[in-house]
C-alpha positions, 0 to 999 in steps of 0.5 A: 509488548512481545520482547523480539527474539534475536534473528539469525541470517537466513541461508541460501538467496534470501538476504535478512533485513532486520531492525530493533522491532521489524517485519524482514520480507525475504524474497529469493531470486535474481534481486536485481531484477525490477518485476521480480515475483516475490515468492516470499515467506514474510517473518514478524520479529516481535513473534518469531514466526514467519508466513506467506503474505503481507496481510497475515504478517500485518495481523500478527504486528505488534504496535511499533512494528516496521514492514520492510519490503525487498524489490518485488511484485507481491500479490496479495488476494487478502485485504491488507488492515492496518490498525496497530499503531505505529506500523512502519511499511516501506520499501527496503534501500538496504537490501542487495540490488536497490544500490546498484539499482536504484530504479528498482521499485516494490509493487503490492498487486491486489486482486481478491476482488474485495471492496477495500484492497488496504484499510488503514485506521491505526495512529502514526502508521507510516507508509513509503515508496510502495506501489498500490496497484489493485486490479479486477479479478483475473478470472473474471476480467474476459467474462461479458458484461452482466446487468450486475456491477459489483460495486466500484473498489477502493486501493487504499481506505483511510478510517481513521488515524493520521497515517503519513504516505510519502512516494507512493504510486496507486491504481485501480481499474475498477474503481478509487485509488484513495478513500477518506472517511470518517474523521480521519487526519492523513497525510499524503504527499509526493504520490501518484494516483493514475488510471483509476476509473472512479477518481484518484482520490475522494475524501469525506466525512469530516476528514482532514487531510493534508494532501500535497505535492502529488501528482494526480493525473490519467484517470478515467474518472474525476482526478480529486474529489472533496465531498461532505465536510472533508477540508484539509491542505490541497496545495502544490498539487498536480491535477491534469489529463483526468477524464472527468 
């Protein structure tokens, strides 16, 4: 592993958040505002360098690494992989405007039209308090319908590993906000998935989850979903008002 060098503040309006191992997002602006548009340059500790999307820092993260992310909307048109291990992505309470606001949310907005927006595979990945929000391609949403549909869209695949997601929001307008596959062992709890026109979640394979204490409601399609030999922990779940 890559010994991180050591970081300096940053000059001007974009507040520093630094750890041992970490990956600070400087976003410059009004802080305090809840929907800011984060014109950040994202910079990886572990490597020194710094670059303009989440997804181009995950691909440079080093097993260990912590993703800390201001309040901000992040558009982001590159799918997001998460495969190191040990990847830490969670919201940051320590920059300025979270204590004096602590309604302030972070939303990752994905519209490059791919199948998966985010895929995770990495083992003891971490990922809190973000919003997942994966949307039609905005130059094709007023474009007529054609005979050709393109195939419904997953927010956040889950491939492998036993990644842990707490206080998360997701949504997708064409197609699931969660997949399962495979033999993965995820942990989901204390989440939301609404307004997905597949379903909310749809787990298979022979997964086994542990999915719990979420609220699962709105979706123009089914709200949970368990297929093939996909078993887990369904309890203290909050299902309702699904189309489906």
């Amino acid at each position: 592993m890559r010994r991180p060098p050591q970081l300096q503040p940053v000059v001007g309006n974009s507040p520093l958040v630094s750890s041992k191992m970490c990956i600070p997002i400087h976003v410059s602006g009004d802080q305090s505002h809840p929907l800011l548009t984060a014109h950040a340059r994202v910079h990886v500790a572990s490597c020194g360098d710094s670059f303009d999307t989440i997804a181009a820092a995950l691909r440079h993260a080093v097993d260990g690494e912590v993703v800390r992310l201001a309040p901000g909307v992040y558009y982001e048109s590159e799918v997001l992989i998460i495969d190191q291990c040990g990847v830490v992505l969670q919201k940051d309470p320590d920059v300025p405007g979270f204590q004096d606001d602590p309604g302030q949310i972070v939303t990752i907005e994905m519209s490059g039209g791919h199948q998966c927006a985010v895929v995770c595979s990495g083992k003891g990945v971490r990922v809190s308090g973000l919003q997942f929000r994966c949307v039609r391609n905005r130059s094709k949403q007023n474009e007529p319908e054609t005979a050709t549909t393109p195939p419904p869209s997953v927010c956040f695949a889950v491939e492998a590993g036993d990644v842990v997601v707490e206080d998360c929001l997701f949504s997708n307008d064409s197609g699931y906000g969660l997949k399962v596959l495979g033999c993965a062992a995820p942990t989901f709890k204390s989440c939301t998935f609404s307004t997905c026109c597949e379903a909310g979640a749809w787990l298979g394979g022979e997964s086994k989850a542990t999915f719990t204490r979420n609220i699962v409601r709105r979706n123009n399609g089914y709200g949970v979903v368990v297929s093939e030999h996909a078993s887990g922990d369904f309890s203290d779940n909050n299902i309702l008002e699904n189309r489906r």
